[in-house]
C-alpha positions as CSV (number, residue, x, y, z in Angstrom):
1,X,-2.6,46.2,8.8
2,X,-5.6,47.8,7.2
3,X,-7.5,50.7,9.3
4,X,-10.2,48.6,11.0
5,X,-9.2,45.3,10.9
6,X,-9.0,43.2,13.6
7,X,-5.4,42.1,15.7
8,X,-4.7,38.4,15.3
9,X,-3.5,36.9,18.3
10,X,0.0,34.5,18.0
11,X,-2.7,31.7,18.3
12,X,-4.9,32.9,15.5
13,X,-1.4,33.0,13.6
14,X,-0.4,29.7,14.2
15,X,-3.6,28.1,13.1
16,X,-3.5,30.3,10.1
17,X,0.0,28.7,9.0
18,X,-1.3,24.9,10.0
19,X,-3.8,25.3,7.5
20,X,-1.4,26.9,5.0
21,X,0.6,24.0,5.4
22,X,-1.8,21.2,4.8
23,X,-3.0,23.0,1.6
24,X,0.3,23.0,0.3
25,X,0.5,19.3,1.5
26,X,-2.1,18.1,-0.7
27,X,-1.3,21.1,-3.4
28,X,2.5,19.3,-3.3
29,X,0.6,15.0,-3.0
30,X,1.9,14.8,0.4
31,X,0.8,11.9,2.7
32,X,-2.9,11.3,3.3
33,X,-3.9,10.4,6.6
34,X,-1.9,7.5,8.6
35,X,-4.8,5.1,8.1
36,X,-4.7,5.0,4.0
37,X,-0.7,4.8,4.2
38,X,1.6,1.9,4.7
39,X,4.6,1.6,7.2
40,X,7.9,2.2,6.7
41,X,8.2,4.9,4.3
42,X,11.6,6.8,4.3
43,X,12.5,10.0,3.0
44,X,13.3,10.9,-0.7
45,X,16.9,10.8,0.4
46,X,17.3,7.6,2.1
47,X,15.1,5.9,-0.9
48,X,17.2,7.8,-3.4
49,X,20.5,6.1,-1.7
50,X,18.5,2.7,-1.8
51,X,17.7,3.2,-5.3
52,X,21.4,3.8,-6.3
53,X,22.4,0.3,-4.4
54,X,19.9,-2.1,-6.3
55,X,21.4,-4.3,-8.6
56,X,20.6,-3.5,-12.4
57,X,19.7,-6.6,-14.1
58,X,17.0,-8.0,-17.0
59,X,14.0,-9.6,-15.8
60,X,14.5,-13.1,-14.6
61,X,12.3,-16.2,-16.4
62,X,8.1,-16.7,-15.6
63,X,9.6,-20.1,-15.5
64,X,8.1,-22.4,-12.7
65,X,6.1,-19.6,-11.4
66,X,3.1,-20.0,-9.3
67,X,1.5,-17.8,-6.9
68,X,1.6,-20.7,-4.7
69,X,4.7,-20.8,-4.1
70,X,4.3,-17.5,-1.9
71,X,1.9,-18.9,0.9
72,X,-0.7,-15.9,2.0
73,X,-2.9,-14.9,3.7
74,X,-1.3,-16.8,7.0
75,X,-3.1,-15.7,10.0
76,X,-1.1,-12.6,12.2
77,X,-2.9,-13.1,15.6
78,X,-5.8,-14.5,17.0
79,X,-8.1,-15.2,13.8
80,X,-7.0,-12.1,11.9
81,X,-4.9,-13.1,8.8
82,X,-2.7,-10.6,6.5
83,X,-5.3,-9.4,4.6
84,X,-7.7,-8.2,7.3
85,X,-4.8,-7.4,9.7
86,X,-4.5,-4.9,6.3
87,X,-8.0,-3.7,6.0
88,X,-8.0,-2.6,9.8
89,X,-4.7,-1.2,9.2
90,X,-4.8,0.9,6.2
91,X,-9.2,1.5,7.0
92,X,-11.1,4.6,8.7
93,X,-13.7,3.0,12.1
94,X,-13.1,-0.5,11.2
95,X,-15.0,-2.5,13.3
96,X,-15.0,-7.0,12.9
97,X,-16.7,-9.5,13.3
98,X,-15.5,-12.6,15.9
99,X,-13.6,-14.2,12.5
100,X,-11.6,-10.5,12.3
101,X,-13.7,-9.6,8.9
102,X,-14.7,-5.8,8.7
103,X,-18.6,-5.0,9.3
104,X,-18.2,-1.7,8.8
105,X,-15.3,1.3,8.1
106,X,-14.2,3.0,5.1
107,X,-11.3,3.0,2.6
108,X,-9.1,5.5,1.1
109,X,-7.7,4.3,-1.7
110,X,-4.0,5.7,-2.5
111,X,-3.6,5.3,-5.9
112,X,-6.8,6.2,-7.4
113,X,-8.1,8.5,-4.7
114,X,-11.5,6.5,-3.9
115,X,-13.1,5.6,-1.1
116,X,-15.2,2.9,-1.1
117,X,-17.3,1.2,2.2
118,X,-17.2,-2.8,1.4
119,X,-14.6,-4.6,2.3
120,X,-15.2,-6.7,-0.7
121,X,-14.7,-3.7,-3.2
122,X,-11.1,-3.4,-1.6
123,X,-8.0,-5.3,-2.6
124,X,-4.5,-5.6,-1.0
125,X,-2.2,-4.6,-3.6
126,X,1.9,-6.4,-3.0
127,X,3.4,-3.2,-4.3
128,X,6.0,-5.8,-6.0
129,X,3.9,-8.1,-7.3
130,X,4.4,-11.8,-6.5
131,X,5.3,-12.3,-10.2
132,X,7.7,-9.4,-10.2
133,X,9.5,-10.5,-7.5
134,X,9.9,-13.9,-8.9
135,X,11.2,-12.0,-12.1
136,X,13.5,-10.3,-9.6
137,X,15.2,-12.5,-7.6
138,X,12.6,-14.2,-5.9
139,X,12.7,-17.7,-7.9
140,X,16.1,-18.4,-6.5
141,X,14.3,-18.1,-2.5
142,X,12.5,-21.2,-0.2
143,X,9.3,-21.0,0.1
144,X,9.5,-20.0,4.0
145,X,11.0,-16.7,2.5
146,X,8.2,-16.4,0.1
147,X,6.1,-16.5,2.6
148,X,7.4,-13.6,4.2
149,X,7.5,-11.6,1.7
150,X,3.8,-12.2,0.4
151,X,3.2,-10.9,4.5
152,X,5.2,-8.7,5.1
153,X,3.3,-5.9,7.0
154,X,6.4,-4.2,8.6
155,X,7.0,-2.4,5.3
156,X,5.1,-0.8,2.8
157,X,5.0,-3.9,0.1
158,X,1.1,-4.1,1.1
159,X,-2.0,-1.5,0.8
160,X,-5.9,-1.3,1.1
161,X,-6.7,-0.1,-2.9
162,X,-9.9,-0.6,-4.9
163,X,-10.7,-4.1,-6.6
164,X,-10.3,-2.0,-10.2
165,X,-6.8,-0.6,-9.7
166,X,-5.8,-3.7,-8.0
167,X,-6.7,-5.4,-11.4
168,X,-5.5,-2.6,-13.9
169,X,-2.0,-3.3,-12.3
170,X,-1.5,-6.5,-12.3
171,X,2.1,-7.7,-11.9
172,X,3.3,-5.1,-14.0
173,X,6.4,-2.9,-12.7
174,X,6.2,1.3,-12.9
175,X,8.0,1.1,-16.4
176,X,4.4,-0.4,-17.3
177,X,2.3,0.7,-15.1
178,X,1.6,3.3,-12.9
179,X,-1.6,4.9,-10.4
180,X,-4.0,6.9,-12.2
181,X,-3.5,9.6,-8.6
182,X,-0.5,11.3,-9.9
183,X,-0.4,12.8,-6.5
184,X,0.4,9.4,-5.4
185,X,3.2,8.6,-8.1
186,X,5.9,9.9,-5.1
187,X,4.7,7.5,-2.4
188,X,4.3,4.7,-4.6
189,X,7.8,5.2,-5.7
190,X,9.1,5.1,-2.3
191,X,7.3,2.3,-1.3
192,X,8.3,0.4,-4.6
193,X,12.1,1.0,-4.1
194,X,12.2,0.6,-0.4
195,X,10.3,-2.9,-0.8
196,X,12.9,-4.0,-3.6
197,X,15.6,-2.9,-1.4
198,X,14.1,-4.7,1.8
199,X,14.3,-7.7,0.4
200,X,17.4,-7.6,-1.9
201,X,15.9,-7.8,-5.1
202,X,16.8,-6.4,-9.0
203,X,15.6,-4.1,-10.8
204,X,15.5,-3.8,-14.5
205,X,17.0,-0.4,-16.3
206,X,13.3,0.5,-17.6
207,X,12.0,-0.1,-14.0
208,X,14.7,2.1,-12.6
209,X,14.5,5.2,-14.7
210,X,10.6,4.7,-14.4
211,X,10.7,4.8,-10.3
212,X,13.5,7.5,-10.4
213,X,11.3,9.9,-12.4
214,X,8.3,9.4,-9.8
215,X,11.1,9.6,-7.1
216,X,11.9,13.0,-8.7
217,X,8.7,14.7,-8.0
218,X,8.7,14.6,-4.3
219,X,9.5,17.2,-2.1
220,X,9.8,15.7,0.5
């Protein structure tokens, strides 16, 4: 220690580290807050082993597709259906209305890094697209299981993203497309491979060395 400079206490030490820590955490594309992050997200080596256990197979037919055929947005509880069981979810001071719609709150958007204050400027993105999944495995399901999976807010297949990235994605897979926030690139990989292994669907050889290179880059 320098001639005249101050002691730092053990506490002054500890919150020097914390802050350390989250700089590296965004330096590295850690997490963001809980509230712009789906549940359900393992660890790069549990979603590498899952990645390793998906079946490797070409994209199925568009054949006798229609999004209709995966029923959403059914209501969760009270009057409060998928999508704004979502918004409240993956939003910063939600408040609603009596019929569950946001008044006010914010949204961080994961894959572009925006955050935008209308509810009608967000989108909830299926991770696997509808049509993916049908391309995956998905055709062969009933429609009760469609359901589900167009739903399913116990993993991370759905998230709170702006309108435009929504849109520039489509139903394309990571081999095609993927977020313009490379610091995102590790989560959506995990969530992407975790979702296909949740619900026991394919993935194409394109698709897989695509995820695997995102998967790559994370330390974590």
């Amino acid at each position: 220690m320098l001639p005249g400079t101050p002691a730092i206490s053990p506490r002054g030490w500890i919150a020097a580290l914390a802050l350390l820590a989250l700089a590296l955490g965004v330096a590295l594309g850690a997490a963001p807050p809980a509230a712009a992050f789906p549940p359900d997200v393992p660890p790069k080596a549990q979603v590498q082993s899952e990645l390793n256990s998906l079946t490797v197979a070409a994209e199925g037919s568009m054949s006798g597709y229609s999004r209709d055929l995966f029923p959403h947005w059914t209501t969760v509880s009270g009057s409060c259906n998928t999508r704004e069981t979502v918004l409240k979810r993956d939003g910063t001071n939600v408040t609603t209305g009596a019929d569950c719609y946001p008044t006010g709150g914010s949204w961080y958007s994961y894959f572009d890094g925006v955050t935008r204050s209308s509810p009608a400027q967000i989108s909830i993105d299926h991770i696997v697209a509808l049509a993916e999944a049908w391309r995956s495995g998905a055709s062969s399901w009933t429609t009760a299981r469609r359901q589900q999976f167009a739903n399913d807010i116990t993993g991370p297949q759905l998230i709170a993203v702006t309108t435009e990235v929504n849109s520039s994605k489509g139903d394309r897979d990571p081999a095609d497309w993927k977020p313009p926030r490379t610091a995102s690139w590790c989560g959506y990989a995990k969530f992407w491979i975790h979702t296909k292994y949740r619900w026991n669907l394919k993935i194409d050889s394109a698709e897989k060395s695509a995820v695997q290179s995102m998967l790559n880059g994370c330390s974590y």
